[in-house]
FIVO-103291 format. One line per 5 residues: number of its first residue (from 1); their letters; for each residue x, y, z negated of N, C-alpha, C, CB. Coordinates in steps of 0.001 Angstrom, whole numbers, always signed. Atoms other than C-alpha are relative to their C-alpha. Last residue first. Glycine has a CB too. Example, Ala and Ser with C-alpha at 12.3 -4.5 7.8 and 13.67 -1.06 7.14 Angstrom:
<torvos>
2> sa> -820 -1190 +60 +13670 -1060 -7140 -770 +1090 -730 +414 +462 +1415; +890 -1190 +0 +12300 -4500 -7800 +900 +1200 +0 -992 +27 -1246
</torvos>
This chain:
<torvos>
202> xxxxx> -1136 +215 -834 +4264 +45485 +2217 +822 +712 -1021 -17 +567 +1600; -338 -1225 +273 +1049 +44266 +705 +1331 +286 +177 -356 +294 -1145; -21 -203 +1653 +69 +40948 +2173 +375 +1450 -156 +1187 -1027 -881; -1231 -571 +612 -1781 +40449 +5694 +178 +253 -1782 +102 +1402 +737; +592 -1554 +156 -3339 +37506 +5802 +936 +961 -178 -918 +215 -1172
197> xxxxx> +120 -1089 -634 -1855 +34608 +7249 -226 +985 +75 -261 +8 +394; +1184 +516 -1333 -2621 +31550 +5572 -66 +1124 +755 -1736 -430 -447; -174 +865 -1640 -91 +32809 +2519 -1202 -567 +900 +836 -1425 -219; +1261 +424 -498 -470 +35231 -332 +930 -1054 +1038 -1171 +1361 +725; +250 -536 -1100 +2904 +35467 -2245 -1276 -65 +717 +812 -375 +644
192> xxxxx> +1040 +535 -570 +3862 +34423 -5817 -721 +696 +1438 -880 -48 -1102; -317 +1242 -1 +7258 +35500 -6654 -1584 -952 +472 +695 -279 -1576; +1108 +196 +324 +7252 +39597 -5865 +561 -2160 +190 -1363 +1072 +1172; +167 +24 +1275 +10687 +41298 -6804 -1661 -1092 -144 -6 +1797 -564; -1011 -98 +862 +10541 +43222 -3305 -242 -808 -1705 +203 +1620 -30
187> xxxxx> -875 +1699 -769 +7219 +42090 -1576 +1736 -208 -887 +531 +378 +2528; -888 -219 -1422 +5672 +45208 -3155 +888 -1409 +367 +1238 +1431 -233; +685 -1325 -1234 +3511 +46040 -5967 +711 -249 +1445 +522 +1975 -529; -1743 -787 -193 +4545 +42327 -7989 -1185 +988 +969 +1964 -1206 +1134; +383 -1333 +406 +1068 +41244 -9942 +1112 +962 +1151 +304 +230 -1930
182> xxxxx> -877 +6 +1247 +1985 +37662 -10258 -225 +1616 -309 +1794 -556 +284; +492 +116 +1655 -939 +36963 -7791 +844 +122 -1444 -521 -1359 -138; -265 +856 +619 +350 +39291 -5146 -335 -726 -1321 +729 +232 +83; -885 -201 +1035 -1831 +41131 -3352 +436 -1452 -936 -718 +1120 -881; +671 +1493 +1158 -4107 +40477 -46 +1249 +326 -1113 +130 -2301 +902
177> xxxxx> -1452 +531 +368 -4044 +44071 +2279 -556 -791 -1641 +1464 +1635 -163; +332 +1062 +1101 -7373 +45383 +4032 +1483 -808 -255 -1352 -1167 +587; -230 +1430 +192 -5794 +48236 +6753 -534 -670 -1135 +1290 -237 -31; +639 +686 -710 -7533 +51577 +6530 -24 -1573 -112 +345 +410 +1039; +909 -255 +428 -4398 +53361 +6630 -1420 -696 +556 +160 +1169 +37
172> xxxxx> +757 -451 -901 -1767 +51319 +7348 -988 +372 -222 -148 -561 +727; +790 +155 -222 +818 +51168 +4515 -1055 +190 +1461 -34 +346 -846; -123 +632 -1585 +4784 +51023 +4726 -1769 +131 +49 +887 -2066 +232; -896 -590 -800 +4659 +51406 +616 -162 -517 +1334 +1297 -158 -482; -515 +621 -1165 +2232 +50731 -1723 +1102 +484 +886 -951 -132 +726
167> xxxxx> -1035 -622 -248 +908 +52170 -5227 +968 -1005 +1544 +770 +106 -1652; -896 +672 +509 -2267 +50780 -6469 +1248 +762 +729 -224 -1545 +203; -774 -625 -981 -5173 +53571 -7331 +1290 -1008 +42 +334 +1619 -390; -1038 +38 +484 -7811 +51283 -8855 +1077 +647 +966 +168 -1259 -384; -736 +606 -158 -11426 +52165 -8420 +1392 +231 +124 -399 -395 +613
162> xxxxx> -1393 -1219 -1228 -13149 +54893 -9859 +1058 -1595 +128 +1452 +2209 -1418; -1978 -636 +346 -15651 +52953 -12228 +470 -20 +1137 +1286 -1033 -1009; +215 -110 +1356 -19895 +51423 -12388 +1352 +731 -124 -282 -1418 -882; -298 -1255 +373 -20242 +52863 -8596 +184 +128 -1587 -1064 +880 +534; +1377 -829 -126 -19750 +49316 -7002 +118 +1197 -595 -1221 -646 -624
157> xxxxx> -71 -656 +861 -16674 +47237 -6209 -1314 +928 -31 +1205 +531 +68; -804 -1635 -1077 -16887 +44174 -4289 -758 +925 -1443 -1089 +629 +2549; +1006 -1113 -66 -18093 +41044 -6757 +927 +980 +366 -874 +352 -1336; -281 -1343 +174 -16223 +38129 -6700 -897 +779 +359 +1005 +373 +536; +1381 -943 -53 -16406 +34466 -7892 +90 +1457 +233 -750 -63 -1318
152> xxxxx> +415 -1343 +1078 -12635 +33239 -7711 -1771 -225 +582 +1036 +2139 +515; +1338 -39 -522 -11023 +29908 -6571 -373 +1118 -850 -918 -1357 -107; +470 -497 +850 -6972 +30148 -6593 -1338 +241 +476 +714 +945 -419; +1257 -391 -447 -5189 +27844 -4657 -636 +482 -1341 -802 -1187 +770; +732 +77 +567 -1134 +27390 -5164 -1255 +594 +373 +443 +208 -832
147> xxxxx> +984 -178 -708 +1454 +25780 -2821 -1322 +280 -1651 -131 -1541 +1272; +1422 +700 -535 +4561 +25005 -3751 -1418 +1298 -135 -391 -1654 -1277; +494 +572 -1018 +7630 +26035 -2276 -1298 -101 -554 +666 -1200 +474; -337 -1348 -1055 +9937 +27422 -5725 -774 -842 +1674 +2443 +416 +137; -779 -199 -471 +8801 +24778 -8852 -120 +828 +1582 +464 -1084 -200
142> xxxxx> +106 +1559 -773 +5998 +25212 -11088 +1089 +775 +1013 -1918 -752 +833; -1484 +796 -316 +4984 +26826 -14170 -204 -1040 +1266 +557 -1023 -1498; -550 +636 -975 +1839 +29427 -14310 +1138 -701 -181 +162 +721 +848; -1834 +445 -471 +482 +30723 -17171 +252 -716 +936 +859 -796 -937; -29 +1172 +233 -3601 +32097 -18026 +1629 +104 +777 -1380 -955 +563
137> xxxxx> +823 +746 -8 -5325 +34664 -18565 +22 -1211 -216 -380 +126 +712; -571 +1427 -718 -2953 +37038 -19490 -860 -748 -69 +1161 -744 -518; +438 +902 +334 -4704 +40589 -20602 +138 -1491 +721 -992 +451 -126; -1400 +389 +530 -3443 +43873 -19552 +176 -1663 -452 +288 +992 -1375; -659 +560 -1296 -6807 +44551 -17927 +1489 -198 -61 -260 +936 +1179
132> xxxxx> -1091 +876 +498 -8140 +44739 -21516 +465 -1067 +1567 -742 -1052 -1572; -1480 -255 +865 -9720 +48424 -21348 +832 -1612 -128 -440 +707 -1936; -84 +238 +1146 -12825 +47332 -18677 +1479 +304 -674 -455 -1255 -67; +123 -648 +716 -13716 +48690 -15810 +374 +136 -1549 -801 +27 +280; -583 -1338 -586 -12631 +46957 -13264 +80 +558 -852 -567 +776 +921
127> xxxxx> +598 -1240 -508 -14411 +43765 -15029 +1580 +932 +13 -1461 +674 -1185; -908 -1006 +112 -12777 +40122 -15392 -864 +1348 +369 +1286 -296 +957; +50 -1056 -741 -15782 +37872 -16271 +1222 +836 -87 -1103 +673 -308; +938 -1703 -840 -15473 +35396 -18159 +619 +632 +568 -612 +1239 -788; +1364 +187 -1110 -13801 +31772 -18056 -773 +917 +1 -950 -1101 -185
122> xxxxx> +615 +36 -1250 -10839 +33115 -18549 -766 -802 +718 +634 +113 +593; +46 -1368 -403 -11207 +34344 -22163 -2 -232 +1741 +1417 +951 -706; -1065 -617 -94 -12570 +30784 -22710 +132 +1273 +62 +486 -368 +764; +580 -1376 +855 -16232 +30316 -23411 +1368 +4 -202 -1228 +31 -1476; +1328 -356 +136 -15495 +26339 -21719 -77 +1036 -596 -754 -813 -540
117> xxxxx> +735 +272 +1221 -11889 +26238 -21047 -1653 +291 -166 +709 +795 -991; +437 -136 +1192 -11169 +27119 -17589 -695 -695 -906 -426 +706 +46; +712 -1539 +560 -10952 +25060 -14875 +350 +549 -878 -1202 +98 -386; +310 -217 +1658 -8036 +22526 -13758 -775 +1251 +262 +1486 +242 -1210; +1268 -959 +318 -6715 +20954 -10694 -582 +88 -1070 -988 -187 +657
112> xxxxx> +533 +101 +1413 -2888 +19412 -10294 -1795 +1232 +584 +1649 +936 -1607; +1285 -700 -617 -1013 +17806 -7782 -423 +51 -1355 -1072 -796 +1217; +812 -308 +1420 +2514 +16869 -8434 -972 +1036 +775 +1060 +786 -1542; -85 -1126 +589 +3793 +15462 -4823 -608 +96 -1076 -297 +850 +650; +1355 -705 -423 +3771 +11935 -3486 -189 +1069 -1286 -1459 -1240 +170
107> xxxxx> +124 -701 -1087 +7269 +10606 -2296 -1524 +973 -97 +97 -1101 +1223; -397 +61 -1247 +8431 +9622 -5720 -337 +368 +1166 +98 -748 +150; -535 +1226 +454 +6025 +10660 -8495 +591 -802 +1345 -1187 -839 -812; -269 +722 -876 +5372 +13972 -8989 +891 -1253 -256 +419 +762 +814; -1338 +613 -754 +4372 +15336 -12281 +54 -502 +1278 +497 -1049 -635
102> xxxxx> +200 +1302 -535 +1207 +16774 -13659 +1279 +114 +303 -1070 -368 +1097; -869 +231 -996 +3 +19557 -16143 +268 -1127 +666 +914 +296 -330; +189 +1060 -1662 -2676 +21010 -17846 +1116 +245 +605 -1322 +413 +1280; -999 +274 -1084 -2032 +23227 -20908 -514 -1205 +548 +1519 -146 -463; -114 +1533 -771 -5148 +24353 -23037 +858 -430 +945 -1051 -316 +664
97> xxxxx> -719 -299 -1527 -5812 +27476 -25363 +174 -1255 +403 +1502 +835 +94; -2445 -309 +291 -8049 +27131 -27970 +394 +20 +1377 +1428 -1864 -952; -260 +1372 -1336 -12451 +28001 -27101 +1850 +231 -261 -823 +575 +2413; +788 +640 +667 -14613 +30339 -29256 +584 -1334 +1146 -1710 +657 -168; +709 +151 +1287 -12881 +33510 -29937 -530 -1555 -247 -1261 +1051 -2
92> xxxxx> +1154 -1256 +297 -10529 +32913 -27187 -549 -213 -1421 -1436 -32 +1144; +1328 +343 +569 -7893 +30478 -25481 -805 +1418 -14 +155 -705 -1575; -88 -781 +1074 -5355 +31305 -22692 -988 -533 -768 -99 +1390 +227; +1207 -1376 +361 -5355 +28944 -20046 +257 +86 -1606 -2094 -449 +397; +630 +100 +1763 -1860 +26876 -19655 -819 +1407 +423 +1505 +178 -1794
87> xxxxx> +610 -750 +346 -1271 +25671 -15971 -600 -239 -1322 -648 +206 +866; +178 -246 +734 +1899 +23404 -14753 -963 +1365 -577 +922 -247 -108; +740 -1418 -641 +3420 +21790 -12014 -950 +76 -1312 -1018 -157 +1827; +964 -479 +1027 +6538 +19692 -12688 -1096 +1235 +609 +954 +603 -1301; +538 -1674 +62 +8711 +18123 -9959 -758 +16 -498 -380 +815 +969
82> xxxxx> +1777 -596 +251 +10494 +14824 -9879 -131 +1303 -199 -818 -553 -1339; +226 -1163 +810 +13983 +14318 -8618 -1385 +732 -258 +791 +885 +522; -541 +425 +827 +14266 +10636 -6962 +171 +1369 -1317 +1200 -649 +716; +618 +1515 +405 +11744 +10600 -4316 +663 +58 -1699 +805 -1660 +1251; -535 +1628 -318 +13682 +13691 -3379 -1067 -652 -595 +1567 -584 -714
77> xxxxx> -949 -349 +378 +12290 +17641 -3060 +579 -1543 +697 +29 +521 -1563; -649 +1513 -75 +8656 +16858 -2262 +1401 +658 +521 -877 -1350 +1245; -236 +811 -1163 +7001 +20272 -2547 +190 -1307 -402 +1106 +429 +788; -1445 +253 -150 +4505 +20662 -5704 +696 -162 +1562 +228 -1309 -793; -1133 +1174 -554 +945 +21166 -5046 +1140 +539 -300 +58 -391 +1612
72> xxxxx> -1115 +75 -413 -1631 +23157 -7333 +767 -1086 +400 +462 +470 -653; -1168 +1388 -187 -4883 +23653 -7715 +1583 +663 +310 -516 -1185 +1671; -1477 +26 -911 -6916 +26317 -9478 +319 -1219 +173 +1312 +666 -620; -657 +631 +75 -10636 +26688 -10563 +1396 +61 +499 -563 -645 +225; +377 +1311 +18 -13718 +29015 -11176 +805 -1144 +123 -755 -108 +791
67> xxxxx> -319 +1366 -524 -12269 +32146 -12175 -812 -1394 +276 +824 -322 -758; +238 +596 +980 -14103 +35274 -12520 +699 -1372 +396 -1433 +58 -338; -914 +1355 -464 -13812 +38265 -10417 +3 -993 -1654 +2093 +649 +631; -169 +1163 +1039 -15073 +42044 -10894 +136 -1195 +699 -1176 -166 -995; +227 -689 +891 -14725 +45427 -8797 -549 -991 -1497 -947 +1015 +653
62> xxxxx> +539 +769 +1198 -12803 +43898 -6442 -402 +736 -1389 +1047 -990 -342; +1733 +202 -215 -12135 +46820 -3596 -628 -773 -1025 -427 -809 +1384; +555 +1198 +463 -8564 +47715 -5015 -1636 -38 +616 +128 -18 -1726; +1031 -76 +1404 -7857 +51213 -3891 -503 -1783 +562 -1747 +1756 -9; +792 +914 -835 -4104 +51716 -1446 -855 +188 -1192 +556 -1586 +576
57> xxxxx> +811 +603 +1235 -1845 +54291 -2086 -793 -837 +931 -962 +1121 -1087; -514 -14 +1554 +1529 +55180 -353 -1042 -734 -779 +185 +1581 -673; -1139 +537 -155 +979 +55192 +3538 +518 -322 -1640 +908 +1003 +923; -1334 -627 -905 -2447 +56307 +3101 +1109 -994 -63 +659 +1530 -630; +644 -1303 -12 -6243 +54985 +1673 +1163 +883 +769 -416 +560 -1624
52> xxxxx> -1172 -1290 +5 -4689 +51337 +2188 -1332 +1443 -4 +1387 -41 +1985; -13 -535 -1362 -7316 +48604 +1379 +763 +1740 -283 -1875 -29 +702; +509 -1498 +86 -7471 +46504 -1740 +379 +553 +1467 +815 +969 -1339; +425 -251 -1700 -7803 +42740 -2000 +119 +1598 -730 -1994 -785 +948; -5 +340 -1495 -6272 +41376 -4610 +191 -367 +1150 -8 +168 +263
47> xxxxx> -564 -912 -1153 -6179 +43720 -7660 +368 -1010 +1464 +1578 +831 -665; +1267 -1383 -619 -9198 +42422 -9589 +915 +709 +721 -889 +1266 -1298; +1104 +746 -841 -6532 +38740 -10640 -1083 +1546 +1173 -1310 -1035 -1622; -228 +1034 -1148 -3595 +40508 -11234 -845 -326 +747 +355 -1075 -303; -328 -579 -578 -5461 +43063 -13650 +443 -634 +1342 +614 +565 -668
42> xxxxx> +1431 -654 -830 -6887 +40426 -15306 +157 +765 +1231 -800 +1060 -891; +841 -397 +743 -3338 +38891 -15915 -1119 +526 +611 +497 +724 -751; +1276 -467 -952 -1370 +36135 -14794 -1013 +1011 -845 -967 -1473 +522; +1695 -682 +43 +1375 +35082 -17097 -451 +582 +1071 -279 +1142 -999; +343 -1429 +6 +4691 +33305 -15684 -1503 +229 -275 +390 +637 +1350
37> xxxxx> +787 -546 +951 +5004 +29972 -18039 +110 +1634 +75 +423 -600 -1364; +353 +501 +1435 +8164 +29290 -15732 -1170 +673 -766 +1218 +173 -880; +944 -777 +1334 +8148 +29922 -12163 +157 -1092 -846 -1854 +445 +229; +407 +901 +1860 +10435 +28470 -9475 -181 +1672 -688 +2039 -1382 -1176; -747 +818 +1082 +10704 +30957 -6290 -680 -589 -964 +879 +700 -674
32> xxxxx> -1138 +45 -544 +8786 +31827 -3214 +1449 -148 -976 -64 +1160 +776; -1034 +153 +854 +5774 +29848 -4716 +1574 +683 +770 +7 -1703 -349; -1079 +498 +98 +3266 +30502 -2246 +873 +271 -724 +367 -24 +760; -1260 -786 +444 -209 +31604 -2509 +868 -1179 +151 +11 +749 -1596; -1063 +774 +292 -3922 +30832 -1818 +1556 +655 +412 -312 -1314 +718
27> xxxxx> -1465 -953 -260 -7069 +32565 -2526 +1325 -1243 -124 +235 +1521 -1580; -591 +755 +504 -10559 +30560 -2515 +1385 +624 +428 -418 -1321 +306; -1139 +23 -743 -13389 +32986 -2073 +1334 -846 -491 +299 +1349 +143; -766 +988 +496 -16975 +33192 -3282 +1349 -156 +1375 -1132 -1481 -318; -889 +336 -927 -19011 +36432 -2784 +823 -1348 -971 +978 +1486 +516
22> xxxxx> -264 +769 +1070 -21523 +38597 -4878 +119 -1562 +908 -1294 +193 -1285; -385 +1195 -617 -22289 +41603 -2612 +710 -987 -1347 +1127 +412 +1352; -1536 +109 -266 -23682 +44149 -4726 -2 -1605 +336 +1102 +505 -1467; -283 -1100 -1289 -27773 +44479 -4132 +1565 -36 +89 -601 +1805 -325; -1474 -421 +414 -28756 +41553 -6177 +669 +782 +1176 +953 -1356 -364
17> xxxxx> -1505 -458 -433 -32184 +41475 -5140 +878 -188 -136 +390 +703 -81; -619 -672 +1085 -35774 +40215 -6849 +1582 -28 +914 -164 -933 -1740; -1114 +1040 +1188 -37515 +38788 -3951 +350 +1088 -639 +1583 -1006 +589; -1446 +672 +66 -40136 +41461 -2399 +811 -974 -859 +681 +838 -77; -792 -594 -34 -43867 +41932 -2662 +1476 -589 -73 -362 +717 -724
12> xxxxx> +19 -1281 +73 -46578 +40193 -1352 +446 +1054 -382 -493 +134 -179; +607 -323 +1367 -44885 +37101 -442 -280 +1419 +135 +962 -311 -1298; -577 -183 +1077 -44592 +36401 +3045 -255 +362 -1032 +583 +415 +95; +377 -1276 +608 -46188 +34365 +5467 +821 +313 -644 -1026 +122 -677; -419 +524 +1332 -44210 +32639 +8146 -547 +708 -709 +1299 -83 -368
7> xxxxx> -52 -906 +465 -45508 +32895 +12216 +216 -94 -1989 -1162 +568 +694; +936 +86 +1546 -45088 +30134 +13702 +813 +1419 -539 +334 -1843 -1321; -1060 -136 +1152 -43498 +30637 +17517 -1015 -92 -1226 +992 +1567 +31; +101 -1506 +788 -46129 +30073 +19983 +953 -497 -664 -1384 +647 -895; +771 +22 +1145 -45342 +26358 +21931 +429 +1365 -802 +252 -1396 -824
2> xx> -983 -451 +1027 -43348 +26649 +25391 -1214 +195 -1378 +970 +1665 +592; +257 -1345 +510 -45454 +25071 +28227 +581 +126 -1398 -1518 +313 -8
</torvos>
């Protein structure tokens, strides 16, 4: 015979909430050419994910994002021509700036992982809303193939600001589209690419 289900009490009034979704996601990209000490800026980072509204515009859904770490692989070129991979975070009021980098070393690629500075500028919060979405976070160098992972904290967009009108072309309305982390609007001109399949912005 099948034993009652237990019944669980609950507290007498509710947990405390966080009503906006507050999400962890690890974004990854391809090098379709060598980069040198290209900047990344806020803006880069809170534009995405956005979803077509027509054939022309699309609106950013990230309505803030915060870094928690990057890696990066190098290809394997020769044994005999090493490859550089390379991230400088920006400093701040209360933290200097910091280059991390690695080399490959005959057949086994330059791997690199690095956080933010402690009370860096990117270790807070990027907001939607905020005036210094112009703001480089941090630099990229590394040769044309490899492989970069970007770990964010994100928060979908809520009613604090009018999300971001981005400018697209070929769109499907509706469709969810992953953006380039160098910022490029359109595959034309763009050097860091999504990759694992999603669609990217066309």
């Amino acid at each position: 015979m099948r034993a009652a289900g237990k019944v669980k009490r609950l507290p007498n009034v509710p947990f405390p909430l966080l009503a906006t979704p507050d999400l962890g996601h690890v974004f990854q990209f391809t090098a379709l050419s060598a980069v040198g000490e290209l900047g990344i800026t806020r803006a880069d980072i809170l534009n995405l994910i956005s979803v077509a509204a027509t054939a022309t515009t699309a609106y950013s859904i990230i309505g803030a994002a915060r870094i928690k770490k990057i890696r990066i692989w190098s290809p394997i070129i020769s044994a005999f021509t090493p490859q550089e991979v390379q991230i400088e975070w920006n400093g701040g009021l209360y933290a200097p700036s910091a280059i991390h980098s690695a080399t490959s070393e005959g057949l086994f690629p330059a791997k690199l992982e690095t956080s933010p500075p402690h009370l860096s500028s990117p270790d807070l919060w990027s907001l939607s809303e905020a005036s210094n979405a112009g703001e480089v976070l941090f630099s990229v160098t590394c040769p044309a193939g490899s492989v970069i992972q970007l770990s964010l904290a994100v928060r979908l967009m809520d009613d604090e600001a009018a999300p971001t009108i981005l400018v697209i072309a070929g769109g499907t309305v509706g469709k969810t589209y992953y953006g380039y982390l160098d910022g490029a609007p359109t595959v034309a001109g763009a050097q860091l690419q999504p990759s694992g399949g999603v669609a990217v912005v066309p």
